[in-house]
N, C-alpha and C positions, 0 to 999 in steps of 0.2 A: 439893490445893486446887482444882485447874482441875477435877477429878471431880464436887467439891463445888457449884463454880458453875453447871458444866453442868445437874445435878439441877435447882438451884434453880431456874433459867431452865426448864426440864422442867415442875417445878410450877406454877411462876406462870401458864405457857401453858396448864396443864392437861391436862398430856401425859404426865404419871408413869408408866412401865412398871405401874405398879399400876393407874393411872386406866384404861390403854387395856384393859390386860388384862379389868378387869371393866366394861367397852361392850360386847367382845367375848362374855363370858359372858352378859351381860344381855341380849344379843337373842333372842327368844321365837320360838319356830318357828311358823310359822304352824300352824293346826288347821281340817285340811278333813273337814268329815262325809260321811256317806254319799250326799249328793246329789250330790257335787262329783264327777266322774269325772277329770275332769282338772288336773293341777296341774302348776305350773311354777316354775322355782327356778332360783337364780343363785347364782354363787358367794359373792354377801354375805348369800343365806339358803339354805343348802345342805340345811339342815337342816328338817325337817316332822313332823307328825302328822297319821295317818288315824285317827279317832274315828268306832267302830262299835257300835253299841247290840247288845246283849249279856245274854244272864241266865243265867248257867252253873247257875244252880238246878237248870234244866229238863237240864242236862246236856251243852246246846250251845255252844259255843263257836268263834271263827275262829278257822284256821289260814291262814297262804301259801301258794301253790305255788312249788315250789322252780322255778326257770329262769335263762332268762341274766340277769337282773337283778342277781344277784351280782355280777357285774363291775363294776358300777356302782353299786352304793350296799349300804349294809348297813342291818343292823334295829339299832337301837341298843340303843332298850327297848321293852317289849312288859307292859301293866301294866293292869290292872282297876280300876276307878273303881265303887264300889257306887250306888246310888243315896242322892240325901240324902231320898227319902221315906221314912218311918216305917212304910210299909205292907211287911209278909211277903210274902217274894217277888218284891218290886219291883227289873225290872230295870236294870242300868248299864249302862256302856259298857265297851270295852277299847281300852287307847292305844297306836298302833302308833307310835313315833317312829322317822323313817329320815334317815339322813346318805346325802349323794351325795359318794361318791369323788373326787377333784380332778382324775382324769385321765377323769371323766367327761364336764367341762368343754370340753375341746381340741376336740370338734366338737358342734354339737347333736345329739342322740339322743332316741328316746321310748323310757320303759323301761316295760311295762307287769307290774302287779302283778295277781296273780290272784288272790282271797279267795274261803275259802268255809266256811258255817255249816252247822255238826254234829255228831253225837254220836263222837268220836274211836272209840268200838268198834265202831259200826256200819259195816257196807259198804254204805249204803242211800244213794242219790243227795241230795246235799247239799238242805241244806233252802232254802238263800240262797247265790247267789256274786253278785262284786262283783267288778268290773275298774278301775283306775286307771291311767290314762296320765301317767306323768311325762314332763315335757318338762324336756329342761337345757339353758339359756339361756345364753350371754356377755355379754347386756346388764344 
């Protein structure tokens, strides 16, 4: 009975283990393009996308470089967006979404991500690289 009441005082505040859970799911990571080099994050948005124009038609595609960025945050998903023009061969983007580790938090750090576009068989110097400086914030 006193389980019961708890709940319901839960709901009426609008506090339901259901309700809070999905505020939590529902916040949208921010999405930084290719202009932005630098981006910063706090523990109430940990989470991000880097959105990088892309047409794997031609064969090219980014990859990471692997570094100590690992320790601190991971790739979550990594996903291709076609374009919505109608035209052949027109190219999209690709969505790098990354989570920052919680023990990234404890002091601020810059984690810097290294990109770069090309034909994965080739050993010919990348055709585009791209840096991004995360910054992890306490406030």
């Amino acid at each position: 009975m006193l389980r019961r009441s708890i709940i319901c005082c839960l709901i009426i505040m609008g506090l339901s283990p259901s309700a809070m859970a999905a505020k939590k799911i529902l916040t949208k990571p921010v999405v930084y393009e290719q202009t932005h080099s630098s981006i910063t994050v706090t523990p109430k948005q940990s989470v991000f996308v880097i959105k990088l124009a892309s047409n794997p038609t031609t064969g090219y595609v980014w990859s990471l470089a692997e570094g100590d960025s690992q320790s601190a945050l991971y790739s979550a998903k990594h996903e291709y967006h076609a374009s919505t023009s109608n035209l052949m061969g027109a190219g999209g983007f690709e969505w790098w979404t990354f989570s920052i580790k919680p023990a990234a938090f404890l002091m601020p750090q810059e984690i810097k991500l290294n990109f770069s576009y090309a034909r994965p068989w080739e050993n010919e110097k990348p055709e585009k690289k791209l840096t991004f400086t995360v910054v992890t914030s306490t406030l």
